[in-house]
C-alpha positions as CSV (number, residue, x, y, z in Angstrom):
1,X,0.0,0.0,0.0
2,X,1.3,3.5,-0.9
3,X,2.3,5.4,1.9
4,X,0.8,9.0,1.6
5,X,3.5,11.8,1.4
6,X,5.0,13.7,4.3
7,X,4.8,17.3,4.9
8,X,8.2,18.2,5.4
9,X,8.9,21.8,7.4
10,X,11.5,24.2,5.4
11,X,12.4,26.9,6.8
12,X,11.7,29.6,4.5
13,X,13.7,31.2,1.9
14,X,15.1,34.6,2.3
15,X,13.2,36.4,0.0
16,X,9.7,35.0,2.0
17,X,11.7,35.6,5.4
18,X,12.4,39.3,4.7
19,X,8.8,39.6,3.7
20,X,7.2,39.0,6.7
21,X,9.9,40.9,8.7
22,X,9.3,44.3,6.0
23,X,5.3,43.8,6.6
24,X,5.0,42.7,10.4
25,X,7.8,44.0,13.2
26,X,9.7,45.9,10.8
27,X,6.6,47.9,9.5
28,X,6.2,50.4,13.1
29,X,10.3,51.8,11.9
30,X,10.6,51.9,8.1
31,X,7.3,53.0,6.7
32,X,6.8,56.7,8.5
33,X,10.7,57.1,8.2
34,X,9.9,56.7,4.4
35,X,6.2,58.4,4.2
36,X,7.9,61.2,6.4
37,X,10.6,62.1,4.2
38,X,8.7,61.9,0.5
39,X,6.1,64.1,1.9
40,X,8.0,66.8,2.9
41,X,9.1,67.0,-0.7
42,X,5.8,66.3,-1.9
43,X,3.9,69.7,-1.7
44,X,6.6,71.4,-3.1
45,X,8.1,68.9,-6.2
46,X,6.7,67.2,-9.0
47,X,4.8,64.5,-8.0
48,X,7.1,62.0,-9.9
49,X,9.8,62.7,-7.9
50,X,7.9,61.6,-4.9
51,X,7.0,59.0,-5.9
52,X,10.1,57.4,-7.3
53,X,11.9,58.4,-3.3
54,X,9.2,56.3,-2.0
55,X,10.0,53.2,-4.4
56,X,13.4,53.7,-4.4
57,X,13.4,53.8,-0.1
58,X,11.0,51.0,-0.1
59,X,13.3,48.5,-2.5
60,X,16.8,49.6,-0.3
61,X,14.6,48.7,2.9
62,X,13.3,45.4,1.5
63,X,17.4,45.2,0.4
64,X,18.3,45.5,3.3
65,X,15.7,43.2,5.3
66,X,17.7,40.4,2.8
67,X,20.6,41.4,3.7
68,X,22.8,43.9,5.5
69,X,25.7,43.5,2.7
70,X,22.7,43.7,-0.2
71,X,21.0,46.6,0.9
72,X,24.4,48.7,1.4
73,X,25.8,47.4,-1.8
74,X,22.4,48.9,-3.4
75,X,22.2,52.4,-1.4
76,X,26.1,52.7,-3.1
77,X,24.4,52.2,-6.8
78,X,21.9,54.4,-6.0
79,X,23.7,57.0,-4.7
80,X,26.3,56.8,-7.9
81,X,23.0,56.9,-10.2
82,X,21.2,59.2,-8.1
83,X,21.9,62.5,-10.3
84,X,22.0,60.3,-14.0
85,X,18.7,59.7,-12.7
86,X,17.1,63.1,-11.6
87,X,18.4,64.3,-15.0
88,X,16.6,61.6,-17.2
89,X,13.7,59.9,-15.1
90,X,12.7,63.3,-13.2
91,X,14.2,66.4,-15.7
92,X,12.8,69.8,-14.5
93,X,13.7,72.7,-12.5
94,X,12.5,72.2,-9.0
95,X,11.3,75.6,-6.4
96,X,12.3,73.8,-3.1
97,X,14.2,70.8,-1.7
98,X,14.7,67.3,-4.6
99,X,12.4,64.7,-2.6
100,X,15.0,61.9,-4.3
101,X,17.5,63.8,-2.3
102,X,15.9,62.7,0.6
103,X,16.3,58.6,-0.2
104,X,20.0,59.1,1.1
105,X,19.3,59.9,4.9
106,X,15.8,58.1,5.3
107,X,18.0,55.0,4.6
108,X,20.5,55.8,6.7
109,X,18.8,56.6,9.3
110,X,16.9,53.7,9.3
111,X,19.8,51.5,9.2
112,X,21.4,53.6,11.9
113,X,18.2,52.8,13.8
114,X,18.0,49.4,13.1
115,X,21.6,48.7,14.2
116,X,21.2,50.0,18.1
117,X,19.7,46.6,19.1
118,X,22.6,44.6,18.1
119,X,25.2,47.2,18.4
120,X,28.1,46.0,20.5
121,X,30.1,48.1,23.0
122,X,32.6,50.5,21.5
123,X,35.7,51.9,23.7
124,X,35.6,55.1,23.9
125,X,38.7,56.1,22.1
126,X,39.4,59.9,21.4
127,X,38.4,59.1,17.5
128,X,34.9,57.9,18.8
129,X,34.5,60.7,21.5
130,X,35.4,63.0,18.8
131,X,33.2,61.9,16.2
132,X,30.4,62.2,18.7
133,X,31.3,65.8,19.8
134,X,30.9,66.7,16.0
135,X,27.9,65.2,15.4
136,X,26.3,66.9,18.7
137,X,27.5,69.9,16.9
138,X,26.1,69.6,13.8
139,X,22.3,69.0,15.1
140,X,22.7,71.8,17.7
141,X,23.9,74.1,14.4
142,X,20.3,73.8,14.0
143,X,19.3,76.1,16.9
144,X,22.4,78.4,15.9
145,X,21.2,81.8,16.6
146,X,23.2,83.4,13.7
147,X,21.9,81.0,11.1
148,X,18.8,80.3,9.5
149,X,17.1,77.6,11.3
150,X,15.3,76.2,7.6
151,X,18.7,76.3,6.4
152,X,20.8,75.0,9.0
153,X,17.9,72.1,9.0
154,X,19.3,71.3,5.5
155,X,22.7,71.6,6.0
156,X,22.3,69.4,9.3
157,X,20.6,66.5,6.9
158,X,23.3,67.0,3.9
159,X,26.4,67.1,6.4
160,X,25.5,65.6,9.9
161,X,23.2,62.0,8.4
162,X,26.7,60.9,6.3
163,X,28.6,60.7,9.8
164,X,26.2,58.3,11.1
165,X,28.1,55.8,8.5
166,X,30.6,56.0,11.5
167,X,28.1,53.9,13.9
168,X,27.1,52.0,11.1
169,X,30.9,51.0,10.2
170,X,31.7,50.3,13.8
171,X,28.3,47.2,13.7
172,X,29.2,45.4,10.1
173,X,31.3,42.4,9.3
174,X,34.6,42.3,7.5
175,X,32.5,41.2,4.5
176,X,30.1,43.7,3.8
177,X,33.2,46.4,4.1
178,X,34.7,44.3,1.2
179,X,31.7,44.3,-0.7
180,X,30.7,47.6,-0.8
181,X,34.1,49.0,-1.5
182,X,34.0,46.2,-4.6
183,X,30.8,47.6,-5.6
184,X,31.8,51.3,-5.6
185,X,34.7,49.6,-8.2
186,X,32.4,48.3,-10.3
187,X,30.0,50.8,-10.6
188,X,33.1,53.4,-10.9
189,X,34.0,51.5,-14.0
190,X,30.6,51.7,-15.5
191,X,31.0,55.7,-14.4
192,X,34.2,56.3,-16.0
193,X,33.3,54.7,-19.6
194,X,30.2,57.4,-19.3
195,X,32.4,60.1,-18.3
196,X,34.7,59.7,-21.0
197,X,31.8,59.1,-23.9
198,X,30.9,62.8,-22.9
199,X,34.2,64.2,-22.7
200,X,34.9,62.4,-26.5
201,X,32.3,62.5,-28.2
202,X,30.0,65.5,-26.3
203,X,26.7,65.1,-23.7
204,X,23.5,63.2,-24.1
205,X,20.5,65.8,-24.5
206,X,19.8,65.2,-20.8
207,X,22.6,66.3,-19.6
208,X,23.0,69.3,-21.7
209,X,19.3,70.3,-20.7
210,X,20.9,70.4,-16.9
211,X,24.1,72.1,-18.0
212,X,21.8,75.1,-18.8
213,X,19.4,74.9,-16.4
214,X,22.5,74.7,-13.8
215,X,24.6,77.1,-14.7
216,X,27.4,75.7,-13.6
217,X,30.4,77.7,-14.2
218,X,32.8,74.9,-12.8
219,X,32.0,72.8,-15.8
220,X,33.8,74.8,-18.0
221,X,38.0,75.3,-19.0
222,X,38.2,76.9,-21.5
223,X,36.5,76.1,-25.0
224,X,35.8,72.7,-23.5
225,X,33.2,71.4,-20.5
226,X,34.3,69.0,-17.7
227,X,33.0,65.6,-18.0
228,X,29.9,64.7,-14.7
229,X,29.1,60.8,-15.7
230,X,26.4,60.3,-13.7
231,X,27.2,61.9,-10.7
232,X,25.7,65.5,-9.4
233,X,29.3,67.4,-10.4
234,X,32.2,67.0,-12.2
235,X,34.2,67.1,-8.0
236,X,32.1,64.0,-7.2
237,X,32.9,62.6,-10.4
238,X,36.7,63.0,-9.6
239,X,36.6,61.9,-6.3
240,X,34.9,58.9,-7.3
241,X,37.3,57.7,-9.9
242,X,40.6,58.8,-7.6
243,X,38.4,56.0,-4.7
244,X,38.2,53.8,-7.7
245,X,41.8,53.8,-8.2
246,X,43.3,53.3,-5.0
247,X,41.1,50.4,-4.3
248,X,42.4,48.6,-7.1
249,X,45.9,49.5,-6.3
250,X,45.3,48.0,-2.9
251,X,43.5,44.7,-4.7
252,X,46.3,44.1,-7.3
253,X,48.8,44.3,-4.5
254,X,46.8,41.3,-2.9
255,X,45.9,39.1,-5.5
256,X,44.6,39.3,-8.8
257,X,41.6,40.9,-9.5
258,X,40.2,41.3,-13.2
259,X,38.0,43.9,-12.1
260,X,41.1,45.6,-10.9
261,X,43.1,45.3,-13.6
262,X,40.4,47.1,-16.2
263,X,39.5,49.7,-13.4
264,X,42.8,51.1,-13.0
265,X,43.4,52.4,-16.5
266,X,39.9,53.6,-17.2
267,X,40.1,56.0,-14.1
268,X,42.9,56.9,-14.2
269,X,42.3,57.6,-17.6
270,X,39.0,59.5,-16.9
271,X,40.5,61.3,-13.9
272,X,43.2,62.8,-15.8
273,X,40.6,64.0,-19.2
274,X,38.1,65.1,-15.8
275,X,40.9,68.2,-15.0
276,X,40.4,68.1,-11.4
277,X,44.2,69.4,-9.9
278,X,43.2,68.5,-6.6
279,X,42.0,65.4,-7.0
280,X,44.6,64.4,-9.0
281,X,46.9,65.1,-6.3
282,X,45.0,63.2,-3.2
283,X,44.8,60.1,-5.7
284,X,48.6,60.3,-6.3
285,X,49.5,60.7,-2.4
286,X,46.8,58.3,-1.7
287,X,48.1,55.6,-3.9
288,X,51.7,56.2,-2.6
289,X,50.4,55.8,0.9
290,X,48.9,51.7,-0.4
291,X,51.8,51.3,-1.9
292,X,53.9,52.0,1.2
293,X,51.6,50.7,3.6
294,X,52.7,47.5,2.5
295,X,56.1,47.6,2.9
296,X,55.3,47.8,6.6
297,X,56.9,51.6,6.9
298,X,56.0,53.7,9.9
299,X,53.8,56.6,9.3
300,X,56.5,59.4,10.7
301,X,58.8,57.7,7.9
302,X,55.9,57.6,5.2
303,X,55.1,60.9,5.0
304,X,58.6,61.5,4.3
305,X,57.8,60.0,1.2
306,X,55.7,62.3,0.3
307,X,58.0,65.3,-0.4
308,X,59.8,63.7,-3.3
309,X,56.4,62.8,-4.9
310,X,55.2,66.0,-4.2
311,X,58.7,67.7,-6.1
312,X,58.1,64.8,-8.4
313,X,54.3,65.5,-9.5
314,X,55.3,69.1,-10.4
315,X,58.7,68.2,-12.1
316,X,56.7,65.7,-14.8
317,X,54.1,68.4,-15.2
318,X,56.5,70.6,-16.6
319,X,58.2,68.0,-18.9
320,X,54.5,67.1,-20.0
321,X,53.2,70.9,-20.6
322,X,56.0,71.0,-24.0
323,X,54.2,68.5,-25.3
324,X,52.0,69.2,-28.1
325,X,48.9,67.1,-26.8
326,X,48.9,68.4,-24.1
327,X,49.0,72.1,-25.6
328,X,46.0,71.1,-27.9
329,X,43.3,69.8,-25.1
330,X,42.1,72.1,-23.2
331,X,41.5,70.0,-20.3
332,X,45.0,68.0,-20.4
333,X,46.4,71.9,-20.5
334,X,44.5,73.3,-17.5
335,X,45.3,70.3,-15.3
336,X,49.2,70.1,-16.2
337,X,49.9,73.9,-15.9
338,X,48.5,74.1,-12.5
339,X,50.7,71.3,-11.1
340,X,53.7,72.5,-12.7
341,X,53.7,75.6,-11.4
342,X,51.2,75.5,-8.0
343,X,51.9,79.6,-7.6
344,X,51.8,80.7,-11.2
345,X,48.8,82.0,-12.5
346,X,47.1,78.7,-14.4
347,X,47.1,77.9,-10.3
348,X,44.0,78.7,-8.2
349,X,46.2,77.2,-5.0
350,X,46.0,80.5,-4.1
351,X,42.2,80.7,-4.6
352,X,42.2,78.1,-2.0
353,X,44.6,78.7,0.7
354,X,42.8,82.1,0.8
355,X,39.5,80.7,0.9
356,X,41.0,78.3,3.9
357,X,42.7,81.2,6.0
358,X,39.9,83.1,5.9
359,X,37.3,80.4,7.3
360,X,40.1,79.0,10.4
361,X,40.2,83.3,11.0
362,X,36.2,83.2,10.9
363,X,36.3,81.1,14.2
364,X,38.0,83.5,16.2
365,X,35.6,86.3,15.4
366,X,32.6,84.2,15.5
367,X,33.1,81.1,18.2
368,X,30.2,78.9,18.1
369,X,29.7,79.1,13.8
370,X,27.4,80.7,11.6
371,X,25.2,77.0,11.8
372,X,26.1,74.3,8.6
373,X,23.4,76.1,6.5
374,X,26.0,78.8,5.3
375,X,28.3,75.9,4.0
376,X,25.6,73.6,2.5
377,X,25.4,74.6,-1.2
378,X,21.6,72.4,-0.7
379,X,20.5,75.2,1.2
380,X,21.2,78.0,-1.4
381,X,17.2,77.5,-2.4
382,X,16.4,79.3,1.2
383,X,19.3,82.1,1.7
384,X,22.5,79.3,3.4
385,X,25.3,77.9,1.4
386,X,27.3,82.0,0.9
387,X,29.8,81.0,2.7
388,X,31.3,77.9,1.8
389,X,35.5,77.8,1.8
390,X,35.7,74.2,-0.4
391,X,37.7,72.7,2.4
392,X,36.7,71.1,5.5
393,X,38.9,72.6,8.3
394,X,38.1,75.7,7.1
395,X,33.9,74.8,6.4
396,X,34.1,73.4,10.5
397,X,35.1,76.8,11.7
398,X,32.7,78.8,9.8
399,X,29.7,76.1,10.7
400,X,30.8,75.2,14.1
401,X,33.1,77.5,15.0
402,X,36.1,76.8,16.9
403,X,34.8,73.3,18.9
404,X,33.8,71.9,15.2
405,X,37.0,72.8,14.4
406,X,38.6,71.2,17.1
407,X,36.7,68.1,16.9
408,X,37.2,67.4,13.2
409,X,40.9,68.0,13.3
410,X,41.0,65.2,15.8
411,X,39.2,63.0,13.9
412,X,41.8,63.9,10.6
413,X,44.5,63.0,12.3
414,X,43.1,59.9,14.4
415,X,41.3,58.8,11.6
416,X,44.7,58.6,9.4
417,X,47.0,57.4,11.9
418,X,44.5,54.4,13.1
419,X,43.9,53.4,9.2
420,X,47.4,53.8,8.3
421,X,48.8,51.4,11.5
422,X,46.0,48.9,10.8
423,X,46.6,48.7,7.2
424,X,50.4,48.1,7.7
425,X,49.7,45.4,10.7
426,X,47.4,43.7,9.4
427,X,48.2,43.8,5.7
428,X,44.4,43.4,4.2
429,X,43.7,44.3,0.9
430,X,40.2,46.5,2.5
431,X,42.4,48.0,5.4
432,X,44.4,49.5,2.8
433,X,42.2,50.4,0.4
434,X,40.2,52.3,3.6
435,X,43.2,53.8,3.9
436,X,43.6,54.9,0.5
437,X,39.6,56.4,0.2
438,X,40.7,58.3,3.5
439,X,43.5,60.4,1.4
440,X,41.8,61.0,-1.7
441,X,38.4,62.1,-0.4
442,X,40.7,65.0,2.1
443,X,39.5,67.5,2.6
444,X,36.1,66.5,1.8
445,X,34.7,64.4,4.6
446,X,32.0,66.9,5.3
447,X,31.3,68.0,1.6
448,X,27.7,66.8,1.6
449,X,27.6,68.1,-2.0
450,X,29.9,64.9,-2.9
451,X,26.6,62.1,-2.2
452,X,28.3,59.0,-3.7
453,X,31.6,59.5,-1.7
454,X,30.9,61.4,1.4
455,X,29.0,58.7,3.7
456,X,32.6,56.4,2.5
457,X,35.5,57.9,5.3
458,X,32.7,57.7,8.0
459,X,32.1,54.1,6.8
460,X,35.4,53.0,6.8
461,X,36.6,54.9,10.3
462,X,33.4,53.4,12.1
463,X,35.1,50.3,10.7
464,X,38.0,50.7,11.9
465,X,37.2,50.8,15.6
466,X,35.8,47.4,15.9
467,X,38.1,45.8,18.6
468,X,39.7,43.4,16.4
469,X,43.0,40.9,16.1
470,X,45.3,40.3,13.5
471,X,44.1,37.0,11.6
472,X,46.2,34.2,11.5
473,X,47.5,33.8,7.7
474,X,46.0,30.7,7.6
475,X,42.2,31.8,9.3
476,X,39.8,30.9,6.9
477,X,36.6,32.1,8.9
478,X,35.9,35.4,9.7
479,X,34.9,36.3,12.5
480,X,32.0,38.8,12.6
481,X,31.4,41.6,15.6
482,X,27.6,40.9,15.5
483,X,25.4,38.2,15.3
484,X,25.2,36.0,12.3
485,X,21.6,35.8,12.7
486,X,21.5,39.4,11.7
487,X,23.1,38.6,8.4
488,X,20.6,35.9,7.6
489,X,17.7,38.6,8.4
């Protein structure tokens, strides 16, 4: 006789599991975090716009409900596709505040949220308390009685939501470090071959309908206009090929990596036709710093490195600025003639050291900061961002006066010395490609302007203060400093 079939019990599949968690216990947390933030775009902006910040919020949630490493590897695309998109999906001018702007610290507030449960104890180093002195800073900006409180509100959002990536760093495995940092890669790749198409061969009708609805002077040198991809500007663009770069530096030095060895050429490549000086610069010192790091070098003696590259960098520049290529592109001229002669005239180093002195003098006259509205170019829409210095010593002074100044200067030179010891003791291809991100993204850790890029040193320094141990050679398994569970949720 046939024996009737048993009901075996699976447990279900991820997809199913992060289901019920998104429309049951989850439901109280992410759905007014997300209704909240679309609708306070939604009487003000097109309607489409609203509703694409809700869908896009909703799938990096559900992303995230599957995964921790998932729904950070997506927030990453989205935030490198976040301007492509709000030129093609969404064109327009807008009269207030971008709703998809919005997407960025609803999601990382939630996950912020989300990670206090599980959050284990962090020592309280001088990086961490001063991390949490700056952030106290920035949300009392708000109440800053010589700022606009609309306006500081902005610049709070834009520059004080990316430093909760330090907390969020400080409760994520080894793995999803690795992955996100190899998704910013890959997606950089994809970023650089767009770049270059519009510096070759001109820009898409999208992006020359926002080129004249921006008016964005920065764009052009010369005859010629500075390649964006599909970031917001052409400085985000930069910065995210010079990351792009030193993380495959820091790969290739490890093992081989395909990806790395068809991302380093293309950035580079796309950095250089980009004509970003600065940029240029950080990437070079950056990449010196992997290389060195290796090498197990002390810090005091690395930096002496740097002077020779430094004499180096402008000594090439000259050699290269005879050559007739260079003399025939515009943006190949404007970015060689200011690194061969940093004082000369095709220089704006002296825009910027200006521009610097003036905001570290601002925080004698005015101690407690003008509030993060006056730096936050977001907030131009209702009367901030007039007084922005391009640098962040400089922007902490005029925000937060002389104890944002303090704090973030702490935090630079923390930050570099505990990613520079780890990196050389431990030897790991992430440590030094932390390390790496750190140098070219300075001095732009609080440039909230920069969206793909900016939430990344807060990431990696949040990172770095997990209470960790050098791996055996042979280790296999990594150990994680939260739950496994949580990863399966």
């Amino acid at each position: 006789m046939r024996q009737p079939p048993v009901a075996v019990n699976r447990p279900p599949g991820r997809l199913r599991q992060a289901s019920r968690v998104f429309l049951s216990r989850r439901l109280g947390l992410e759905m007014p975090l997300i209704v909240l933030g679309c609708a306070a775009g939604a009487t003000a902006e097109p309607l489409r716009r609203s509703v694409l910040a809700f869908v896009a919020s909703g799938l990096l949630v559900v992303g995230s409900a599957i995964s921790l490493r998932l729904g950070c590897s997506m927030f990453a695309v989205w935030l490198i596709l976040e301007g492509l998109i709000r030129r093609v999906v969404a064109p327009g001018t807008l009269a207030g505040i971008d709703p998809l702007l919005l997407v960025a610290p609803i999601f990382t507030l939630y996950i912020y949220l989300r990670l206090q449960a599980d959050r284990p104890e962090v020592q309280k180093t001088r990086l961490v308390r001063a991390v949490f002195a700056l952030q106290t800073l920035c949300f009392l900006s708000v109440v800053n009685p010589f700022g606009s409180l609309r306006s500081d509100l902005i610049g709070a959002v834009v520059v004080g939501v990316p430093t909760a990536w330090f907390q969020i760093g400080s409760n994520i495995p080894r793995s999803t470090l690795k992955t996100i940092l190899t998704v910013v890669q890959g997606s950089a790749v994809v970023v650089a071959m767009y770049g270059i198409n519009q510096t070759l061969r001109g820009f898409p009708s999208w992006d020359e309908a926002w080129i004249e609805r921006s008016g964005y002077t920065a764009l052009h040198v010369g005859t010629v206009i500075r390649a964006f991809s599909t970031l917001s500007n052409a400085a985000e663009y930069a910065a995210l090929m010079g990351v792009c770069v030193v993380i495959s530096i820091s790969k290739l030095l490890s093992r081989f990596s395909m990806l790395s060895i068809l991302a380093l050429p293309l950035c580079l490549v796309a950095l250089t036709l980009e004509s970003s000086r600065s940029v240029l610069v950080t990437t070079i010192l950056g990449s010196v710093f992997v290389l060195v790091v290796r090498s197990g070098l002390r810090l005091k003696w690395a930096l002496l490195v740097v002077i020779p590259v430094i004499i180096g960098i402008s000594s090439l520049a000259g050699h290269l600025l005879q050559s007739d290529a260079v003399a025939g592109n515009d943006l190949l001229s404007h970015q060689v003639s200011g690194l061969s002669d940093p004082t000369g005239q095709g220089s704006t180093l002296g825009l910027h050291l200006t521009l610097l002195q003036d905001g570290l003098t601002s925080a004698a006259s005015n101690p407690v900061g003008a509030g993060l509205g006056a730096i936050t170019s977001a907030a131009g829409t209702v009367g901030g961002g007039t007084s922005g210095t391009e640098a962040d010593p400089s922007n902490a002074a005029v925000a937060l006066g002389a104890p944002g100044l303090l704090a973030y200067l702490v935090i630079l030179i923390s930050g570099i010395k505990l990613a520079y010891g780890s990196a050389r003791v431990q030897r790991r291809w992430w440590l030094a490609g932390g390390l790496g991100t750190l140098l070219v993204l300075v001095p732009q850790w609080l440039n909230g302007g920069q969206y793909s890029v900016v939430w990344l040193p807060w990431l990696i320094l949040g990172y770095l203060t997990q209470p960790t141990s050098v791996p055996a050679p042979s280790a296999t398994v990594e150990r994680s400093p939260i739950p496994v569970s949580y990863e399966r949720r």
